[in-house]
GUPAFI-998567 format. One record per residue (C-alpha): residue in three letters; x, y, z. Coordinates in steps of 0.1 Angstrom, whole numbers, plus 5000, padded with zeros to 4 digits. Layout:
// GUPAFI-998567
rest: ALA, X: X, Y: Y, Z: Z $
...
// end
This chain:
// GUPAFI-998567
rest: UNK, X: 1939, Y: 4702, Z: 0550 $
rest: UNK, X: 1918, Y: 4684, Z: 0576 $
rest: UNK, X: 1928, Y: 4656, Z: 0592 $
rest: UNK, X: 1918, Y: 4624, Z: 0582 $
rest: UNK, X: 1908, Y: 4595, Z: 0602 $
rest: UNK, X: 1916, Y: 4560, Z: 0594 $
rest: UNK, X: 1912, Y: 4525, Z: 0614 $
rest: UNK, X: 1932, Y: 4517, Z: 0641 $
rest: UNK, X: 1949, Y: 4486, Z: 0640 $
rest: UNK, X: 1932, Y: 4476, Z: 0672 $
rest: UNK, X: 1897, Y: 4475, Z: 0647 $
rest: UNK, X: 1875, Y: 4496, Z: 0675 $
rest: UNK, X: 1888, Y: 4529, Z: 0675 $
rest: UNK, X: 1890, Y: 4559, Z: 0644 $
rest: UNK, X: 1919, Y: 4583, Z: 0652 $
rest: UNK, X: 1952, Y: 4597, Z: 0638 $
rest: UNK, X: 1974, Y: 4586, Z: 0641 $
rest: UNK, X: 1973, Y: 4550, Z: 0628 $
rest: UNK, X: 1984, Y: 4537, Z: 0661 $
rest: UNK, X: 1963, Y: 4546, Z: 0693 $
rest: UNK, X: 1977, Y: 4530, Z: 0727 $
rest: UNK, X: 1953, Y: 4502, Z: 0729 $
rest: UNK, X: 1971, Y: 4486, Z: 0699 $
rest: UNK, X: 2006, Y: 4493, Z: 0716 $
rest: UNK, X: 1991, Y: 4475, Z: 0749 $
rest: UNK, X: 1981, Y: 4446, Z: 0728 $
rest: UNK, X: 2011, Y: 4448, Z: 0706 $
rest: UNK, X: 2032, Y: 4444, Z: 0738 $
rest: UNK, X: 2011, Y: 4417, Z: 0754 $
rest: UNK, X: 2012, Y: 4396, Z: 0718 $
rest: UNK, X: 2049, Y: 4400, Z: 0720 $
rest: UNK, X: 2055, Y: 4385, Z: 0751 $
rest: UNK, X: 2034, Y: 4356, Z: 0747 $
rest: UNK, X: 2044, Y: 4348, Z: 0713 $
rest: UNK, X: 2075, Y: 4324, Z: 0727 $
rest: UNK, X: 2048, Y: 4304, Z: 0754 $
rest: UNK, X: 2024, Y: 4298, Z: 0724 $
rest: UNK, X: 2057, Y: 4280, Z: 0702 $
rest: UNK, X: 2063, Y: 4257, Z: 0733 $
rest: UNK, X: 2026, Y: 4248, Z: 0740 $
rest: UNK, X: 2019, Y: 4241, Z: 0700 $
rest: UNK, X: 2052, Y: 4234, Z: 0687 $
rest: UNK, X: 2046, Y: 4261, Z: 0656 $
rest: UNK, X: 2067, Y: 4288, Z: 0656 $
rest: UNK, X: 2050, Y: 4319, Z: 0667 $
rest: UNK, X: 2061, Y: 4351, Z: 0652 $
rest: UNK, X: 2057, Y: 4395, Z: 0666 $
rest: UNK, X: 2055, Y: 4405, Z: 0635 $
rest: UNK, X: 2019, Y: 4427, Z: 0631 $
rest: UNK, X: 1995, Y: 4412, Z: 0608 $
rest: UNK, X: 2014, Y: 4382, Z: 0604 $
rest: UNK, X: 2014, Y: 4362, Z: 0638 $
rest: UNK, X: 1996, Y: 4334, Z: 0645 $
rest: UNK, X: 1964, Y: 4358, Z: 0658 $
rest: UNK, X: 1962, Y: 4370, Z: 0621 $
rest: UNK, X: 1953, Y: 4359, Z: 0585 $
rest: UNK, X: 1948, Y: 4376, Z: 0556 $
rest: UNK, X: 1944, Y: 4409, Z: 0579 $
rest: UNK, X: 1914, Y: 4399, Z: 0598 $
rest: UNK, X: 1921, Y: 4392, Z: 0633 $
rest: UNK, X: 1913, Y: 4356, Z: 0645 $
rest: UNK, X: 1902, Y: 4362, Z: 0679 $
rest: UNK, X: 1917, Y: 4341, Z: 0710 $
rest: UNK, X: 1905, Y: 4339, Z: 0746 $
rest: UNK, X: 1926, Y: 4361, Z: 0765 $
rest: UNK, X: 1928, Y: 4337, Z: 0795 $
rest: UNK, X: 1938, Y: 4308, Z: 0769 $
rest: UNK, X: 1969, Y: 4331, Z: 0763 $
rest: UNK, X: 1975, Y: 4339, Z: 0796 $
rest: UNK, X: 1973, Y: 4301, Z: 0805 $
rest: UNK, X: 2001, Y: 4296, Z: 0781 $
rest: UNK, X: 2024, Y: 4323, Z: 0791 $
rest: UNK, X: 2021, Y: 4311, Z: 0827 $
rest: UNK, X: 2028, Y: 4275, Z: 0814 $
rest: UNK, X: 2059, Y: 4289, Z: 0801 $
rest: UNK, X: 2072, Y: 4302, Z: 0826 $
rest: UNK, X: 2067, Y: 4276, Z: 0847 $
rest: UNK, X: 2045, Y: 4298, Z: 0876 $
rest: UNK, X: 2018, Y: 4286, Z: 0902 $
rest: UNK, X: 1987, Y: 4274, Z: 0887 $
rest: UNK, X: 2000, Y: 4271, Z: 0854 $
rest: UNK, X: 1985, Y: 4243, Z: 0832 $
rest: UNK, X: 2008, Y: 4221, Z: 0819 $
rest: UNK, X: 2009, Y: 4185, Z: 0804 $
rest: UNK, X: 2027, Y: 4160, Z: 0825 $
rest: UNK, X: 2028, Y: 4125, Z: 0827 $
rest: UNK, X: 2016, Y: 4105, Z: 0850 $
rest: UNK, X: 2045, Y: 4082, Z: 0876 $
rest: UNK, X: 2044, Y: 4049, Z: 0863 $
rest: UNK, X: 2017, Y: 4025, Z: 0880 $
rest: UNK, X: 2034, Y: 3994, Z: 0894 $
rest: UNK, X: 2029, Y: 3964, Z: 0879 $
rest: UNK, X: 2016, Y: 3937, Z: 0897 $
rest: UNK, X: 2033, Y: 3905, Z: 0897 $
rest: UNK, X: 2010, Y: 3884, Z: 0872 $
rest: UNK, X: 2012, Y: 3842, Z: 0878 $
rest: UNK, X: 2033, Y: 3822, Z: 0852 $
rest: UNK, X: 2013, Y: 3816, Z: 0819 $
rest: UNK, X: 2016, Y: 3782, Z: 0801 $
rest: UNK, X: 2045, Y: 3781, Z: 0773 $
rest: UNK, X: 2035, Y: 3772, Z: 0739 $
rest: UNK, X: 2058, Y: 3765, Z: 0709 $
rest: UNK, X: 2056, Y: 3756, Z: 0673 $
rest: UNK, X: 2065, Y: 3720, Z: 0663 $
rest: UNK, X: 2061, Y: 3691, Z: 0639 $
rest: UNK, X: 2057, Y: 3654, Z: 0643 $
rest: UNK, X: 2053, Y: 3623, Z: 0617 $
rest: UNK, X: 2020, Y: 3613, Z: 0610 $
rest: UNK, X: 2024, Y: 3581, Z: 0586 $
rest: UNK, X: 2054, Y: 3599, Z: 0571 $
rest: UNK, X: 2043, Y: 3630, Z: 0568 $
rest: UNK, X: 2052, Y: 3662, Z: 0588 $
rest: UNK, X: 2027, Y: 3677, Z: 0607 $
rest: UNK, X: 2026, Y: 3713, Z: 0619 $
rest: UNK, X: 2012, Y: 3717, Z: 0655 $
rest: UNK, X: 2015, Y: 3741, Z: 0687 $
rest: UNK, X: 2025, Y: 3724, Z: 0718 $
rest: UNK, X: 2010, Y: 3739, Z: 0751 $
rest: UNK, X: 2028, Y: 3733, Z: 0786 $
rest: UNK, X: 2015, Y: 3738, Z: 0819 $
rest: UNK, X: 2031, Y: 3760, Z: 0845 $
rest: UNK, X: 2049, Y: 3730, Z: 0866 $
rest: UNK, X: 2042, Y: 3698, Z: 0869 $
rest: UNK, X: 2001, Y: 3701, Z: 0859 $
rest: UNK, X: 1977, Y: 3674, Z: 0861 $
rest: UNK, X: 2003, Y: 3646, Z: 0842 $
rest: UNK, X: 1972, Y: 3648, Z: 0817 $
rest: UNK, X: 1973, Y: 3656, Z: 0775 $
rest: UNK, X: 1950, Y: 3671, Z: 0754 $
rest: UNK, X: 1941, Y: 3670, Z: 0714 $
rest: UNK, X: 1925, Y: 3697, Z: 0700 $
rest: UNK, X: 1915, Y: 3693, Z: 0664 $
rest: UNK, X: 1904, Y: 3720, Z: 0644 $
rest: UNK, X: 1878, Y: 3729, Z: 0623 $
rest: UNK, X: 1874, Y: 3733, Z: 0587 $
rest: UNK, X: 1895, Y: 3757, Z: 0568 $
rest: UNK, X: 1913, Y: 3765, Z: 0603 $
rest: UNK, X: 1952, Y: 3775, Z: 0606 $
rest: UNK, X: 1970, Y: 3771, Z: 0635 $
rest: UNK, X: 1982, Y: 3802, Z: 0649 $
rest: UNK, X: 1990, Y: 3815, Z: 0686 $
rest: UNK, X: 1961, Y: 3841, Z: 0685 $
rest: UNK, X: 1930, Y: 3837, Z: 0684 $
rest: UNK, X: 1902, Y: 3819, Z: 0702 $
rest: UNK, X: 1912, Y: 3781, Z: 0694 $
rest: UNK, X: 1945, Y: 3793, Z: 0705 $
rest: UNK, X: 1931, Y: 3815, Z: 0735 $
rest: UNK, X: 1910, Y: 3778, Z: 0743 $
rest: UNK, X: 1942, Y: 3762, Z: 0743 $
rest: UNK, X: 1961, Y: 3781, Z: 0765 $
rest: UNK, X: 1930, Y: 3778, Z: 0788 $
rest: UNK, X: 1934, Y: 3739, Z: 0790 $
rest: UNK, X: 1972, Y: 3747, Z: 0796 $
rest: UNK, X: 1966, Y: 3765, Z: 0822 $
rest: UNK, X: 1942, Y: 3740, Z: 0840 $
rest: UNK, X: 1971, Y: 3719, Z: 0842 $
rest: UNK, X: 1972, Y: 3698, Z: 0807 $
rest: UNK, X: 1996, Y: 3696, Z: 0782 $
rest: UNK, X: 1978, Y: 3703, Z: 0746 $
rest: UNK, X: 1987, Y: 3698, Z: 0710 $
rest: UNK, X: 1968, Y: 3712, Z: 0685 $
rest: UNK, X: 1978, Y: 3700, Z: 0650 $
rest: UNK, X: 1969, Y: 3709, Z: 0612 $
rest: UNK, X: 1953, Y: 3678, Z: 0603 $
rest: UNK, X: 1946, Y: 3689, Z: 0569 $
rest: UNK, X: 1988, Y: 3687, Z: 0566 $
rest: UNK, X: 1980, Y: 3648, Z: 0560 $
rest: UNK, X: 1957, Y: 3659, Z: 0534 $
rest: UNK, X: 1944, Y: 3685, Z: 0517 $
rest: UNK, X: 1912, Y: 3693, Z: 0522 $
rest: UNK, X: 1894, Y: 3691, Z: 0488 $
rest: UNK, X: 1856, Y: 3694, Z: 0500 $
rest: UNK, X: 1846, Y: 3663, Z: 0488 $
rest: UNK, X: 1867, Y: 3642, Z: 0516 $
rest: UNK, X: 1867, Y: 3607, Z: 0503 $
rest: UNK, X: 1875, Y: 3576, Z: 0532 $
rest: UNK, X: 1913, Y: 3580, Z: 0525 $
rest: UNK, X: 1910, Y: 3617, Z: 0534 $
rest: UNK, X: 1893, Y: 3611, Z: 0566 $
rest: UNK, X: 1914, Y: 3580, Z: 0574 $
rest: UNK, X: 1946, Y: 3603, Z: 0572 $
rest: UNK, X: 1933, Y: 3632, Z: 0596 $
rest: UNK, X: 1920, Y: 3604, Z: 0621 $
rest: UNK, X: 1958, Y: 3592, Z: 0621 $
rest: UNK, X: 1969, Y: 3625, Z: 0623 $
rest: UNK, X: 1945, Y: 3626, Z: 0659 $
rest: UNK, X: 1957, Y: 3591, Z: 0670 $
rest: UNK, X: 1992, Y: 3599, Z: 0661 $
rest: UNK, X: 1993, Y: 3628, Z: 0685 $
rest: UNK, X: 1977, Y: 3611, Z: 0710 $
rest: UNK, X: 2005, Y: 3584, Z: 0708 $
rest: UNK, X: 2029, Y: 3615, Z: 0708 $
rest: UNK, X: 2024, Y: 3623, Z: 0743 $
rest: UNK, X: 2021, Y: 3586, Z: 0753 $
rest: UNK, X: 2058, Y: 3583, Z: 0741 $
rest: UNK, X: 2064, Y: 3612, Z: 0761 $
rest: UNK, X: 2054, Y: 3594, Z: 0793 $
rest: UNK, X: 2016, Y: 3605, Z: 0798 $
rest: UNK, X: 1995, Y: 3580, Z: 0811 $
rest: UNK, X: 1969, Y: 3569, Z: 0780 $
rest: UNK, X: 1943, Y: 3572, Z: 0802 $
rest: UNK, X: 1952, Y: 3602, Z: 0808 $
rest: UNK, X: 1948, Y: 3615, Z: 0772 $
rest: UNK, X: 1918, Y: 3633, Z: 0753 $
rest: UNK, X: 1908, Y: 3648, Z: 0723 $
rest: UNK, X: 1888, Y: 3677, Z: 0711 $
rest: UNK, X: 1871, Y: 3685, Z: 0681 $
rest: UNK, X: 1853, Y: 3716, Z: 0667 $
rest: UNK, X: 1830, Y: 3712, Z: 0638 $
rest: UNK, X: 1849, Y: 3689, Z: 0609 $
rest: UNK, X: 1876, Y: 3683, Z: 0638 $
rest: UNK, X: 1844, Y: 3671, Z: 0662 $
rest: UNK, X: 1841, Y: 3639, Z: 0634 $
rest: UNK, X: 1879, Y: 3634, Z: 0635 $
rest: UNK, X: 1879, Y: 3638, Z: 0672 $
rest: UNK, X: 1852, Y: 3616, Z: 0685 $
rest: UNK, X: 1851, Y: 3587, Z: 0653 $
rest: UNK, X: 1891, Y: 3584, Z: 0655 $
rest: UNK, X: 1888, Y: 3582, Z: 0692 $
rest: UNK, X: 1861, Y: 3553, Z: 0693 $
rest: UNK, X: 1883, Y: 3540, Z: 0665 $
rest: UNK, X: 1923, Y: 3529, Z: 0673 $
rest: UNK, X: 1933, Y: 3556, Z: 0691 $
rest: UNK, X: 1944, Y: 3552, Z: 0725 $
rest: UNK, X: 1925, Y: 3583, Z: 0738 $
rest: UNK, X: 1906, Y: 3575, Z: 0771 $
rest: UNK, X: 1884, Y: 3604, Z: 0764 $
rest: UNK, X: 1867, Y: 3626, Z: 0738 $
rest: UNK, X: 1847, Y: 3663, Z: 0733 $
rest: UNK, X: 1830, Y: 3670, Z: 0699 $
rest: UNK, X: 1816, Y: 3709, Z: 0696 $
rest: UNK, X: 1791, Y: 3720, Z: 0672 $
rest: UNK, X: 1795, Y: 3684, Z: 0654 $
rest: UNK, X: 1769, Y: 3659, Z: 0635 $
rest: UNK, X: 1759, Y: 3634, Z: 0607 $
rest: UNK, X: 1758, Y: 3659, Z: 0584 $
rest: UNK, X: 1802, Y: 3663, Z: 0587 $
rest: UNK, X: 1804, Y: 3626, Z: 0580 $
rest: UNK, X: 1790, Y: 3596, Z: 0585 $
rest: UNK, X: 1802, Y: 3576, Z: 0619 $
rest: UNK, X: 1817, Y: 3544, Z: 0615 $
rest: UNK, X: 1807, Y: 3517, Z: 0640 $
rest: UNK, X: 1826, Y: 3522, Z: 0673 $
rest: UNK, X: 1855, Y: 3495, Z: 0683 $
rest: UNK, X: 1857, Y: 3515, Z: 0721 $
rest: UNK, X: 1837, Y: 3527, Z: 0749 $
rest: UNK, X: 1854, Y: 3558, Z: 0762 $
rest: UNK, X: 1830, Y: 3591, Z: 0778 $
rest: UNK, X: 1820, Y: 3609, Z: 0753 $
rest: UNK, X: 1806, Y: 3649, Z: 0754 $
rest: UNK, X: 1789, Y: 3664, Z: 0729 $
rest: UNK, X: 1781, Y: 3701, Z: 0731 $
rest: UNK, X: 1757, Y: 3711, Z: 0710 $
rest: UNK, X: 1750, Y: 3749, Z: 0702 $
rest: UNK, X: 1716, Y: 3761, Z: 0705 $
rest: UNK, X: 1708, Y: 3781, Z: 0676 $
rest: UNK, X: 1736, Y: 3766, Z: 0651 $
rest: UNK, X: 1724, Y: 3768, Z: 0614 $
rest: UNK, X: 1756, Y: 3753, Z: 0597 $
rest: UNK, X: 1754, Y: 3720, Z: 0613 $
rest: UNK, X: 1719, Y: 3715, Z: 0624 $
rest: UNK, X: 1707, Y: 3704, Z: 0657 $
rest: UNK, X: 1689, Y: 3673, Z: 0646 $
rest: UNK, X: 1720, Y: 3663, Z: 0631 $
rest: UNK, X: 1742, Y: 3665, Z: 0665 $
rest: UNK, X: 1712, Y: 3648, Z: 0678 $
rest: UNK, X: 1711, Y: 3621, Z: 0655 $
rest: UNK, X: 1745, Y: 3616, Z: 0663 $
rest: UNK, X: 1740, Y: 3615, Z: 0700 $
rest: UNK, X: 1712, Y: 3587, Z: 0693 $
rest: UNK, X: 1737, Y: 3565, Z: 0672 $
rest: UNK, X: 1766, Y: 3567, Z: 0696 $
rest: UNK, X: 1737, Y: 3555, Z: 0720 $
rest: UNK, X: 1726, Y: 3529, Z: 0702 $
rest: UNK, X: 1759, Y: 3513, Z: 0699 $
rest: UNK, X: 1767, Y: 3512, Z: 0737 $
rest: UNK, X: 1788, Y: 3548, Z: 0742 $
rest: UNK, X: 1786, Y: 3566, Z: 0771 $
rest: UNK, X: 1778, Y: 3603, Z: 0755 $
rest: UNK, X: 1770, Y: 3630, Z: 0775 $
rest: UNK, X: 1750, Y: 3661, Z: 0760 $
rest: UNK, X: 1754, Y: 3694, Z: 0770 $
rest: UNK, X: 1732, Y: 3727, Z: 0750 $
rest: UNK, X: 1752, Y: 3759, Z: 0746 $
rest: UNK, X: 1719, Y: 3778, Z: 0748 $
rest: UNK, X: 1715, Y: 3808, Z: 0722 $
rest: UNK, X: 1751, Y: 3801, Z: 0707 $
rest: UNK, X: 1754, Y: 3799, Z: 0664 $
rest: UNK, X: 1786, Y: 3783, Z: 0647 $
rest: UNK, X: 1806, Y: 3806, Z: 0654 $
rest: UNK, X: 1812, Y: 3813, Z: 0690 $
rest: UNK, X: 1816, Y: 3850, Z: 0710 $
rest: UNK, X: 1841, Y: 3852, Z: 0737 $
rest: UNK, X: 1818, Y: 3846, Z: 0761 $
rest: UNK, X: 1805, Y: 3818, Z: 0748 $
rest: UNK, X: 1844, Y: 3802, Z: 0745 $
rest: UNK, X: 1845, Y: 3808, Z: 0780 $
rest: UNK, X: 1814, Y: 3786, Z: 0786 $
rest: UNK, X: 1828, Y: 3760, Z: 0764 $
rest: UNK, X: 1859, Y: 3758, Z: 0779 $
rest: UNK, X: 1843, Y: 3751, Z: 0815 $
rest: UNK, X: 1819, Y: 3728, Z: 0807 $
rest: UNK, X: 1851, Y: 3709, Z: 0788 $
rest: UNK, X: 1870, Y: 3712, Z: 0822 $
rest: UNK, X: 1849, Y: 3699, Z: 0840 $
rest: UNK, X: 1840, Y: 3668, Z: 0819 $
rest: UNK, X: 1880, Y: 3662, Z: 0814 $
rest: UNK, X: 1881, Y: 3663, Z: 0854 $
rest: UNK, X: 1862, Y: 3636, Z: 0855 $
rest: UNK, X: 1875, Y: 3614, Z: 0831 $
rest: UNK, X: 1907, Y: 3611, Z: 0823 $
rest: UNK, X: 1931, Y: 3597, Z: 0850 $
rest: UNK, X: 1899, Y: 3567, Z: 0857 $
rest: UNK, X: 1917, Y: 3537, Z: 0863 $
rest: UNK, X: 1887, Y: 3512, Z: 0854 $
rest: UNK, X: 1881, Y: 3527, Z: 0818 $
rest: UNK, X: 1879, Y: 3501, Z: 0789 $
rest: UNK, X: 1915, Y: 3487, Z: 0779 $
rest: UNK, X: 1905, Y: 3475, Z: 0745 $
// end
């Protein structure tokens, strides 16, 4: 009977018998590598012919013999082997103190009113500031109003920024009593730090948007703030009421801002004018509503730098 020829395992050679010795060579070599490949992959690798993880369905995947022999020498742990390992911890640098913050309430006309109170690391500048939000704002300790915050805390003031819209509800309509309570709610916090023996004139609010109106109106009203900042504000948020004080004013405007109008923050501008204030305009130049990070930044040093200027002044209006 003649012989009869079938494919060797190794799928390059036909001879009898089934096995020629380039399959035991590779059969060998599979064998040995087989526990390397389970610690690299963390799949269990198996010897068995036909069923090993070079293998499926009884076609042979091929593998890059000097992968392989990367893991075996892994394995084993010998020169030049590739291996994972992680990197010795980088020492940390000792950062500088960051301001502590904390959630409170106080009364505002009998009502309790959620705020965040920032400190400065140490003593600071002896100065308080209140920042009032804008509409449909929470008060949370992320964020940019709270990133802002923590800015002003760390230039040395004490900050409080309260939910106005605790005092009441924000219905979209807003009639006078609505805006009367969130103006207490401003002037109340003001007196908060007063009681807590900051100097009034060292004390300032801050306003973005709907809190710009609260801010800078309850200011020039009966509050005892010696200073004010309204951002992205105007006519348009509510009209001002005539102004019983002359405290510095800023009003930073924002270049391109389509939900309150520039000709409204100007209009504003022009009455505070008219009526004697001391308002100082500043443009943030190609910024919308809604600010980036950068553009926080921006806001936050031009703020700085106004605050440093004003409150602490001895020969501000006492009335």
């Amino acid at each position: 009977m003649p012989a009869v020829t079938r494919p060797c395992r190794c799928l390059q050679r036909w001879r009898w018998p089934r096995i020629c010795g380039r399959w035991a060579r590779r059969s060998r070599f599979r064998g040995s590598i087989s526990t390397a490949i389970s610690t690299i992959s963390g799949r269990g690798a198996t010897s068995s012919p036909g069923r090993g993880p070079f293998w499926r369905t009884g076609r042979r995947r091929r593998m890059d013999r000097r992968s392989l022999l990367t893991g075996a020498l892994a394995a084993a742990g010998l020169p030049g082997a590739v291996r994972a390992q992680e990197a010795a911890p980088t020492p940390t640098p000792t950062s500088a103190p960051t301001p502590a913050y904390e959630g409170m309430t106080f009364d505002s006309h009998r009502k309790p009113i959620r705020a965040i109170h920032y400190s400065p690391v140490g003593a600071g500048r002896g100065a308080a500031v209140v920042m009032l939000h804008g509409s449909g704002a929470r008060i949370t300790n992320q964020g940019p109003w709270h990133e802002l915050a923590m800015r002003f805390a760390g230039d040395g003031y004490q900050v409080l920024t309260p939910l106005f819209t605790d005092a009441f509800a924000d219905d979209g309509i807003r009639p006078e009593r609505m805006m009367n309570a969130w103006r207490h709610v401003g002037e109340d916090a003001i007196d908060w730090f007063i009681a807590r023996g900051v100097d009034r004139r060292r004390t300032a609010m801050f306003g973005y948007s709907l809190g710009s109106y609260v801010a800078v109106d309850g200011a020039l009203g009966n509050s005892r703030a010696a200073a004010a900042i309204g951002l992205a504000g105007g006519v348009d948020v509510y009209p001002p009421r005539n102004p019983r004080r002359r405290i510095p004013v800023m009003i930073l405007r924002a270049g391109n801002d389509t939900h309150v109008l520039p000709r409204n923050t100007a209009s504003w501008i022009t009455f505070l004018r008219d009526k004697g204030v001391n308002v100082r305009e500043e443009v943030l130049a190609g910024a919308g509503h809604l600010f980036t990070p950068p553009q926080w930044l921006e806001i936050f040093e031009r703020s700085a730098a106004f605050y440093g200027g004003n409150i602490g002044r001895t020969d501000q209006d006492d009335s």
